[in-house]
C-alpha positions as CSV (number, residue, x, y, z in Angstrom):
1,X,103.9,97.7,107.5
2,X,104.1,95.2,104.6
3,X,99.8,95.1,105.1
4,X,99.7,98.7,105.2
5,X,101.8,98.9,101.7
6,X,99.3,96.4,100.4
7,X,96.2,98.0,101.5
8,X,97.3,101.2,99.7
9,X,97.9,98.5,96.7
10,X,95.4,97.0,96.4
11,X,93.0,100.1,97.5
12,X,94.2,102.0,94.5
13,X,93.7,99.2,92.1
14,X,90.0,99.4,92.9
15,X,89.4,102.5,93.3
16,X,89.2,104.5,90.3
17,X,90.3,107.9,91.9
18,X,94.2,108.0,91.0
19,X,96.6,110.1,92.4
20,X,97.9,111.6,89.0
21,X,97.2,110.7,85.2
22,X,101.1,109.7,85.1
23,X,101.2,106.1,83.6
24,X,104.5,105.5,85.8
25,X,102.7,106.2,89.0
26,X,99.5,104.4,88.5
27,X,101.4,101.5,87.2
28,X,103.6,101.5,90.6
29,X,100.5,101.9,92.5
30,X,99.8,98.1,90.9
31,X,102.8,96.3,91.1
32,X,105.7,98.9,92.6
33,X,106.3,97.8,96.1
34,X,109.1,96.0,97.3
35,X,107.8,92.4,96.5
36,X,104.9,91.9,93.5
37,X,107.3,92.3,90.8
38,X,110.3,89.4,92.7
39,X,107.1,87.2,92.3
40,X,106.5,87.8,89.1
41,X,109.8,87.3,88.1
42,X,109.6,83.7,89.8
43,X,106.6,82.6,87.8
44,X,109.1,84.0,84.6
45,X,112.0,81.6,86.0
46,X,109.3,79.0,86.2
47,X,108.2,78.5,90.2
48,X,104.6,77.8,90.6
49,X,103.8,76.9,94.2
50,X,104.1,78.6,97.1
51,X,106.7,76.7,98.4
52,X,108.7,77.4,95.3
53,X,107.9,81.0,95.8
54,X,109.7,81.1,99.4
55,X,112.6,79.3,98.5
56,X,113.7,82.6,96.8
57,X,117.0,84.2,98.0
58,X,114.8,87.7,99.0
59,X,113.9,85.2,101.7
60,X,109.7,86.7,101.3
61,X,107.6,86.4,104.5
62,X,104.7,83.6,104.2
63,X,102.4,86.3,104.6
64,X,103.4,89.0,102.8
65,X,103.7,86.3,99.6
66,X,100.1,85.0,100.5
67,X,99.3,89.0,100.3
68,X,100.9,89.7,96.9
69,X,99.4,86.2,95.5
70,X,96.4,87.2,96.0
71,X,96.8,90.9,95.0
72,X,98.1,89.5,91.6
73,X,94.7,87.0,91.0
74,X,92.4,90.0,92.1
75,X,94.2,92.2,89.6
76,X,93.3,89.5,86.8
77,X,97.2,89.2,86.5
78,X,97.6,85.0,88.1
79,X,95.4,82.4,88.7
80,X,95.5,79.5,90.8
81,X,94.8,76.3,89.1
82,X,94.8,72.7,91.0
83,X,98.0,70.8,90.3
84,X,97.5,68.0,87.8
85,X,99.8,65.7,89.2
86,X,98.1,66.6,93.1
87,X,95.0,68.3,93.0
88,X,95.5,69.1,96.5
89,X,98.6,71.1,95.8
90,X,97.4,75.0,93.6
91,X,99.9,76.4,91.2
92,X,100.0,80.2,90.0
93,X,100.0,80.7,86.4
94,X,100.0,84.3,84.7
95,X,96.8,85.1,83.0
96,X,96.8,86.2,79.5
97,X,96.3,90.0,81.2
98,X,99.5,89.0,82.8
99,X,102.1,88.0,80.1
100,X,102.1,91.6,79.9
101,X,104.4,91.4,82.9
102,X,107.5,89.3,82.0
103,X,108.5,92.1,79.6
104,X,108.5,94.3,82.9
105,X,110.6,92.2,84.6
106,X,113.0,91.6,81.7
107,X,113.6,95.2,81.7
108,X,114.1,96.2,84.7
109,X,117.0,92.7,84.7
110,X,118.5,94.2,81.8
111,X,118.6,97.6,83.5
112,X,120.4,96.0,86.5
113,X,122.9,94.1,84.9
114,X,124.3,97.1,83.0
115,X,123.9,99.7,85.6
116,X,124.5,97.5,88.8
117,X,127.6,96.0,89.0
118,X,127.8,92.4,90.6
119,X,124.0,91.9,90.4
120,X,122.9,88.7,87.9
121,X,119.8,87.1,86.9
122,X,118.7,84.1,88.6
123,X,118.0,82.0,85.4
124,X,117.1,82.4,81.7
125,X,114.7,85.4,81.4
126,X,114.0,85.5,78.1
């Protein structure tokens, strides 16, 4: 199901036939399923490989990350650069298309920790 939910992703993202002119909806065509924005807020919190990326509490299947990885870098929001330190390792760094996503992210934190009780952030977001 997870490549399904992708598929209509990263389908809409191409396509430029939208399903409404509602800025919410398009924008949660991009980056509203269950998983894109947990990855952004890793790279926020400061993981940058893969490995870092599963270690998250959501516990994220290695294929579904691979999936919204690569959604991300063909949306212009990541790239993946060689690790300096061991250029067989990649990192994911946001693009400068993509810093507009932390403030995202912050937001909808901010939003859960005043509406949600017992939720908390995982680590400095700001």
């Amino acid at each position: 199901m997870a490549s399904k939910s992708l598929g209509r992703i990263s389908t809409r993202a191409k396509s430029t036939k939208r399903r409404s002119d509602c800025p919410v909806a398009c924008t949660l065509d991009l980056v509203g399923d269950r998983w894109t924005l947990l990855v952004v807020r890793d790279l926020v919190l400061g993981k940058t490989t893969f490995d870092e990326f599963l270690a998250s509490p959501e516990g994220i299947a290695t294929n579904i990350l691979a999936d919204r990885l690569a959604l991300l870098q063909r949306l212009g929001f990541l790239e993946r650069k060689a690790d300096p330190e061991d250029g067989r390792r990649r990192r994911y760094v946001l693009t400068s298309k993509g810093a507009v996503l932390p403030p995202l992210v912050r937001a909808l934190a901010r939003w859960g920790e005043k509406n949600l009780p017992g939720t908390r952030t995982f680590g400095p977001i700001d």
